[in-house]
N, C-alpha and C positions, 0 to 999 in steps of 0.2 A: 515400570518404565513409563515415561510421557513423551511424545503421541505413544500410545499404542495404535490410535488410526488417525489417518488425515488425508486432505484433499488438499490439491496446485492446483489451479487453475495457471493458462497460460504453462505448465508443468513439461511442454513436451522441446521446450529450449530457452536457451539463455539460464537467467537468473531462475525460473521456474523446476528448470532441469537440475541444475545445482541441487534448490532444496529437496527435492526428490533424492537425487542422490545423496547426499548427508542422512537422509532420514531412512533412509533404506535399508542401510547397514544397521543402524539402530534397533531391527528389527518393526518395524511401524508397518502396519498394510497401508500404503499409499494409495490413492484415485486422483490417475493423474486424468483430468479435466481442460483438454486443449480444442482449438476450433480443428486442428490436424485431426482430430477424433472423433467429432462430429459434435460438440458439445459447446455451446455458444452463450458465456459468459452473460453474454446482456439479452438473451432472450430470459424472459420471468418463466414459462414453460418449464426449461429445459432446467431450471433449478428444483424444481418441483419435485422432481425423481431423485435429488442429492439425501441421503441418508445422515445421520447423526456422525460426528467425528469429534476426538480429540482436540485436534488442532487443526482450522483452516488456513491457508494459505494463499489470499484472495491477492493476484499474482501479475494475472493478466493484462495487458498493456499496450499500446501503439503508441509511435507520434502521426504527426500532419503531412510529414514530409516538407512541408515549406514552411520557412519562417515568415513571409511574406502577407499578411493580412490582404492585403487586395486581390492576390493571389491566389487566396483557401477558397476550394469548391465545398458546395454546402453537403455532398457526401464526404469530402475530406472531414468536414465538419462533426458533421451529425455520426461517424463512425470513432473518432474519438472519442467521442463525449459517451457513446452508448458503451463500448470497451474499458475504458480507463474510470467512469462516475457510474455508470450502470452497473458493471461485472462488481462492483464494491458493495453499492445500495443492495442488489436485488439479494448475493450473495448473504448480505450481513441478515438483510430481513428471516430468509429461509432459514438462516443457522440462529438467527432468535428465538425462533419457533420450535425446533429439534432440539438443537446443543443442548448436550446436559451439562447440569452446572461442574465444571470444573474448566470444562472449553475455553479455546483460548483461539481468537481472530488474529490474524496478522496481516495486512493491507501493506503493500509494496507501493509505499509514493516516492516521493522523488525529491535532491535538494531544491528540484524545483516547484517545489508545493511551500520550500520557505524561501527560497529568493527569486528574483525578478529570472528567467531563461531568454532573454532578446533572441534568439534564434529560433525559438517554437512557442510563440507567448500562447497559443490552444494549449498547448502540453501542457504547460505550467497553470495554466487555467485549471486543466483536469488534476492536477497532483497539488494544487491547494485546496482543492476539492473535496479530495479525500481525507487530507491533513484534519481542515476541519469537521469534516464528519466523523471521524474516530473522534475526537476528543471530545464533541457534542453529542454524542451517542455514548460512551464511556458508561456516565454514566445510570442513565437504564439498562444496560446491559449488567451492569454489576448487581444488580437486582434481582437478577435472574439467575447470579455466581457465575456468568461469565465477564472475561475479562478481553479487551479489546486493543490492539496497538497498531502503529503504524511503520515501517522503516523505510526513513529517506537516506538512499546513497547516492554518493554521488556521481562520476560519470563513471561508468563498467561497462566494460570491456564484451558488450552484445552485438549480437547481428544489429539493433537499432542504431547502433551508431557506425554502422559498417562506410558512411560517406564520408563522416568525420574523422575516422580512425588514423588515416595517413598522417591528416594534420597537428591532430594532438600527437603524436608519435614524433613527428619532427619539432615541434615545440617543446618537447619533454617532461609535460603535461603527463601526469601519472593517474594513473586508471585503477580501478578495482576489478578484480576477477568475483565473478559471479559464486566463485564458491566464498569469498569474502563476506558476501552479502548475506548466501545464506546461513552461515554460521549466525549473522546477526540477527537474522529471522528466530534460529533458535533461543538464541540468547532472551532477546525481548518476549521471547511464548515462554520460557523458565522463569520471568521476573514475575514475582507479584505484585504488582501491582496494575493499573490499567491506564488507558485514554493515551498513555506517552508515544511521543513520537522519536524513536532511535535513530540516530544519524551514524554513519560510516563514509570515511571517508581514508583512502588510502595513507598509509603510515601513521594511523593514528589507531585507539582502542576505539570501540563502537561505545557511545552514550545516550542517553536518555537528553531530549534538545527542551534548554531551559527558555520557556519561551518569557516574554517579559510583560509587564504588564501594561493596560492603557488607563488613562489620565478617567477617572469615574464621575459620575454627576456630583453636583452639593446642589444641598436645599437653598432655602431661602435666607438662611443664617447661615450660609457659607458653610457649613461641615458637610462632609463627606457622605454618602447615600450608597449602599451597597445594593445588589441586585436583587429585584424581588423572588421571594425561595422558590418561585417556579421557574425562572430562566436560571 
């Protein structure tokens, strides 16, 4: 069976809690890794002591609370950014180092790490953040025979959006349930292959998000210049 072991971070609710539950029944020894447990995503320390696993579930999450820039205090700030980009970085580094190759990373970003969020543009900062560090990381990690992905859902149905929740609801703006999401966590640690970022979105199947490409250099004669084989 695959996980036989894995780690949640953020695991001890919401979308965290889901995949713990799915994987549980699976027979998987789980380590759920929540700050409710003493266990702090974005300190490098407290990673230090995480052991080898199947499958990560690098999880953990906040927003800013305001949508307001002028507004944001610089611990509003600096606490996102260390939870949502840190709890990813410090997480992947350690499991680089351990994971045996067959491992398989899975980084919970957000449809906001591919489109604009006008109501929490820090969130969206943090969950583009991630997007592209999965997929520029991808790479070396497969080197190692691990395999790295990312799944961006869209709005679910958590205590995070517990101020919005009325509003989508009277608008009838449809939601995902956190066990939706986690099922697509599994999904995308069963694909083989890696860097992709899976989107889910309510009434639709979960996919792999095709991203498009940008306009590339040309030389001097006008043809086309592809990227040097180290970037």
């Amino acid at each position: 069976m695959f996980p036989k072991t894995a780690l949640v971070t953020g695991g001890a609710s919401g979308i965290g809690a889901a995949i713990v539950n799915v994987l549980e029944p699976l027979g998987s020894a789980v380590s759920v890794l929540d700050l409710r447990h003493g266990f702090d995503a974005s300190d490098p320390l407290a990673w230090e002591d995480v052991g080898p696993v199947e499958l990560a579930c690098l999880n953990a999450g906040v927003t800013t609370g305001t949508g307001e820039i002028a507004s944001l205090s610089t611990d509003q700030y600096r606490r996102i950014l260390a939870v949502n980009i840190d709890g990813v970085v410090l997480g992947t580094r350690r499991l680089a180092r351990i994971m045996r190759p067959g491992g398989v990373i899975v980084a919970t970003a957000s449809l906001a790490g591919l489109v604009p969020l006008t109501s929490d543009p820090i969130y969206s900062l943090t969950k583009h953040a991630v997007v592209g560090f999965v997929r520029s990381v991808a790479p070396q990690l497969e080197g190692s025979g691990i395999r790295i992905k990312a799944v961006a859902p869209g709005i679910v149905d958590t205590p995070l959006i517990a101020d919005a929740k009325g509003e989508l609801e009277r608008a009838g703006f449809p939601l995902l349930s956190p066990e939706e999401v986690a099922r697509t966590v599994l999904l995308a640690a069963g694909d083989k292959r890696t860097g992709e970022v899976w989107v889910v979105q309510p009434g639709r199947e979960p996919e792999p998000f095709h991203f498009g490409g940008v306009p590339g250099p040309r030389n001097a004669t006008g043809a086309s210049v592809g990227p040097p084989p180290r970037f």
